[in-house]
C-alpha positions in Angstrom: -31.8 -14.0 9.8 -32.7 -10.5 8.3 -34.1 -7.9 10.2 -35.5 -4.9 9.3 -33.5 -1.3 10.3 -34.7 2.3 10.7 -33.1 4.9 11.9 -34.9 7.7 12.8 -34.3 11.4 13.9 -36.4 12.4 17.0 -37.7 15.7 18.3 -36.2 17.9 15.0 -37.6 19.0 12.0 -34.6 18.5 9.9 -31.7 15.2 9.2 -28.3 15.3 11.7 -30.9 17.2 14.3 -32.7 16.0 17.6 -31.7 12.8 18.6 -31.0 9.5 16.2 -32.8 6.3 17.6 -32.8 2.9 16.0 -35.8 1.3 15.4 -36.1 -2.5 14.6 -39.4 -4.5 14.5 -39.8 -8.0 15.1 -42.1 -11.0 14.3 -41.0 -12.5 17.5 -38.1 -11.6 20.5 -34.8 -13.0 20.7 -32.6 -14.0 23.0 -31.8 -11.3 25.2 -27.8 -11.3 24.3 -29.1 -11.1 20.5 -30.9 -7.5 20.9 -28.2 -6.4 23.3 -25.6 -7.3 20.2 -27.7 -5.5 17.6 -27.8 -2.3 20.5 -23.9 -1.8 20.8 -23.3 -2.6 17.1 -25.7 0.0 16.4 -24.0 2.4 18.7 -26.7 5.0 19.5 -28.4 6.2 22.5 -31.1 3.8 22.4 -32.1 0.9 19.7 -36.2 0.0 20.2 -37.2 -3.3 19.9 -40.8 -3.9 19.6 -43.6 -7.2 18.7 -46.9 -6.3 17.6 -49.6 -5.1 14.8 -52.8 -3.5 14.3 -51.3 -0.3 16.4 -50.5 -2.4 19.7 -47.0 -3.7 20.3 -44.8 -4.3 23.3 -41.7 -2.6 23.7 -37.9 -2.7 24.6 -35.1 -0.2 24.4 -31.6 -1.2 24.9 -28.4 1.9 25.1 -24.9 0.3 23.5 -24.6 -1.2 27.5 -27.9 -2.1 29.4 -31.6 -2.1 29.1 -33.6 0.6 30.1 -37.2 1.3 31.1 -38.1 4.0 29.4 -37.2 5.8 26.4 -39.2 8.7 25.1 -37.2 9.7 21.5 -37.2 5.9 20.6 -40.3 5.2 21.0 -41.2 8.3 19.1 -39.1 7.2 16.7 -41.0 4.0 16.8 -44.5 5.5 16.3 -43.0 7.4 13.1 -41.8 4.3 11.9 -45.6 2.6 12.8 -47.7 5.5 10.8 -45.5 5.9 7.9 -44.3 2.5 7.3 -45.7 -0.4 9.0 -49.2 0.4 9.2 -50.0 3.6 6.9 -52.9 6.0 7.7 -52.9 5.0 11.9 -52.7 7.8 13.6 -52.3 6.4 17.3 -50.4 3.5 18.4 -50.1 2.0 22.1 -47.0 0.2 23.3 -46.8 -2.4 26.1 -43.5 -1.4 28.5 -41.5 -2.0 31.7 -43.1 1.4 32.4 -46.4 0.7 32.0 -48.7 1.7 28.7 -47.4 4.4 26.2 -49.1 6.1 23.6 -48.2 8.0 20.4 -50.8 9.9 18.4 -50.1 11.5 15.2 -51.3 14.8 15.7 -50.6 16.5 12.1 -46.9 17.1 12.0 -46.5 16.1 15.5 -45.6 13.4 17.0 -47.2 13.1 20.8 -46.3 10.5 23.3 -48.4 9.8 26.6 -45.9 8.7 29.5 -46.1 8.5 32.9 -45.4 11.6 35.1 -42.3 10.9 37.4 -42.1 14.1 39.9 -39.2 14.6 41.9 -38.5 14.9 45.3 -35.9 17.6 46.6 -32.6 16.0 47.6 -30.4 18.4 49.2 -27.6 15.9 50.9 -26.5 15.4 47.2 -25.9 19.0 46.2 -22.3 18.5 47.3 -21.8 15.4 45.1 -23.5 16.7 42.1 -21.6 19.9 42.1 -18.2 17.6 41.7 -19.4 15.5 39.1 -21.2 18.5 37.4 -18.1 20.5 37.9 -20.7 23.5 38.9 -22.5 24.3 41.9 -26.7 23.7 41.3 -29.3 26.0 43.1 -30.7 22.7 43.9 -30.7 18.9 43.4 -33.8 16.9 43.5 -34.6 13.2 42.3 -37.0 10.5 40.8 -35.5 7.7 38.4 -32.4 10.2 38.0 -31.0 13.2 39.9 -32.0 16.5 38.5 -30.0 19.5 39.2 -31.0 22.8 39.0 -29.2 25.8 38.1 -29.8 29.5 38.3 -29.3 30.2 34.5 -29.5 28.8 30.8 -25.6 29.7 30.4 -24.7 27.4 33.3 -26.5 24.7 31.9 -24.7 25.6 28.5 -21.2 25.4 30.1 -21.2 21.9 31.9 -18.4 20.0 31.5 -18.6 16.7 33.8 -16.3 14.8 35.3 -18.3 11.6 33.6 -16.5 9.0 35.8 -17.8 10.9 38.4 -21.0 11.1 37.2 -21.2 7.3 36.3 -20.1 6.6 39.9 -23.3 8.6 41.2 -26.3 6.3 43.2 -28.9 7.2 40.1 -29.0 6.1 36.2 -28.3 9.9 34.7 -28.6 13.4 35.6 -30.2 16.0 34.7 -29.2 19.8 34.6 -32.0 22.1 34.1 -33.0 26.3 33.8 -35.1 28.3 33.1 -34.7 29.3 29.5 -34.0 32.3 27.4 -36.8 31.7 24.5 -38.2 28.8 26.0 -39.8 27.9 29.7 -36.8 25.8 30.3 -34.0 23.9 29.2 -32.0 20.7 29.6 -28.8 18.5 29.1 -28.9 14.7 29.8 -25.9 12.7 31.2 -25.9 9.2 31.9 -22.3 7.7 31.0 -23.4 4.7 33.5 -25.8 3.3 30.5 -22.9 3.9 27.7 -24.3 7.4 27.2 -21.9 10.5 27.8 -24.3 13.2 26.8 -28.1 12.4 25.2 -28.8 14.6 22.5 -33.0 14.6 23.2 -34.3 12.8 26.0 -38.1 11.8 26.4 -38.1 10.3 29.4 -36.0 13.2 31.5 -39.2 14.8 30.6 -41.2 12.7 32.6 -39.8 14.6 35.3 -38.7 18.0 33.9 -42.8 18.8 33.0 -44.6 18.4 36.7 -40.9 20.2 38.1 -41.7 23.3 35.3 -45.5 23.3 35.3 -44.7 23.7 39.5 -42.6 26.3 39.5 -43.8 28.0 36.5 -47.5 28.3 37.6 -48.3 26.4 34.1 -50.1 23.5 32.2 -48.4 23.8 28.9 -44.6 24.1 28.5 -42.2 24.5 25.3 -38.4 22.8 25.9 -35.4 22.9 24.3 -32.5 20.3 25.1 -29.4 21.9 24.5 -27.1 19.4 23.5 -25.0 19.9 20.5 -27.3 18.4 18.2 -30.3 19.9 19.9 -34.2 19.7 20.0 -37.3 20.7 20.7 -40.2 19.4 22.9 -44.1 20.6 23.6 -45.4 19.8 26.9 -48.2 19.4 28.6 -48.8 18.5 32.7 -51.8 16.2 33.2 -51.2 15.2 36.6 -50.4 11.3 36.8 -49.4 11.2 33.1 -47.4 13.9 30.9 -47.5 14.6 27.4 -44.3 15.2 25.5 -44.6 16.2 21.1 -42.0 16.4 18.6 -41.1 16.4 15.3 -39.1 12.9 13.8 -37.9 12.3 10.6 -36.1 9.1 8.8 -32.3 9.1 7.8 -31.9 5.1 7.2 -33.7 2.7 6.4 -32.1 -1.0 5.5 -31.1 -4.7 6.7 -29.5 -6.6 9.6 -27.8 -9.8 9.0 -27.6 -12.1 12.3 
């Protein structure tokens, strides 16, 4: 059987930026142990799997390990992939999830998906735990799907080094460590070694919760991000209450074949 590959870079404006997704659409799902295999061959954060046409599909993203339920620079990836490959000239697609419906409109050179707003709730009995994993002390911890840890500058976010056994053995699927930024309203790292994935370059989905946290404490609808990861990226936000909308650039490095 041959599938078709893409490999797309999420949240940059340029190649070897953002965050590399894997994007492979299907006429019909396999077996689950068939798109797990294609996931950890391909080795990258996430691989999106998705079934569909005439801009709605159902979707599934899978890290090297596990299945996840949410994705936000795949399924970017995955809208890039709609608009300039698949089905030329849409400009919005919807996506059928285990989070409920997604959206991604083409909004000229951005890319801008519509997910579901996941607020966290402050969660100060973990502070001690988070500050061994983290190797750092947070201001403060707080927590929705993952923890999010909070820290007084950009420079401590900058100099984390986890203990990543540590922070695989933690109660949640990732963390994230988060400040107030220098050029930017805030910024981010992403750990979540439990899911086969040390650091994450640029993660959509944190922002699900990152965006109501900001726009709370900042006093402010519209918010610009930066995930500072080696790689790096950029992310425009916007706080609309139950859902959240998260914008960034993509562009494609790969395209080609699977043989299974």
């Amino acid at each position: 059987m041959r599938l078709r590959l893409f490999q797309v870079d999420a949240f940059t404006r340029r190649v070897f930026g953002g965050n590399p997704a894997a994007v492979v659409p299907l006429e019909r799902w396999l077996d689950d142990a068939t798109l797990q295999g294609i996931a950890t061959e391909n080795n990258l954060a996430e691989t999106a799997f998705f079934v569909g046409g005439a801009g709605d599909y159902h979707i599934r993203w899978m890290t090297p390990a596990t299945e996840v339920d949410l994705c936000g620079h795949a399924t970017l990836a995955s809208g890039w992939v709609v608009f300039h490959v698949l089905e030329p000239g849409r400009t919005r697609v919807t996506f059928q999830s285990r989070s409920g419906l997604l959206g991604v409109t083409a909004e000229g050179d951005l890319l801008v998906l519509d997910f579901p707003s996941r607020a966290p709730e402050p969660d100060p009995m973990a502070l001690p735990t988070l500050a061994e994993a983290l190797g750092r002390k947070p201001e403060a911890v707080l927590h929705s799907r993952d923890y999010l840890a909070v820290f007084a500058t950009e420079d401590d976010v900058r100099a984390l080094k986890p203990d990543m056994t540590k922070v695989a053995a933690l109660d949640r699927m990732a963390v994230i460590a988060t400040a107030a930024g220098r050029d930017c309203d805030f910024v981010s790292r992403f750990f979540a070694p439990a899911v086969g994935i040390p650091e994450d370059p640029v993660t959509g989905s944190a922002h699900s919760t990152l965006v109501p946290y900001w726009s709370g404490r900042l006093g402010k609808k519209d918010l610009f991000a930066r995930q500072v990861s080696a790689r790096g990226g950029e992310l425009v936000c916007e706080d609309r209450g139950e859902r959240v909308r998260i914008a960034g650039r993509a562009v494609r490095y790969l395209e080609g074949t699977i043989e299974v």
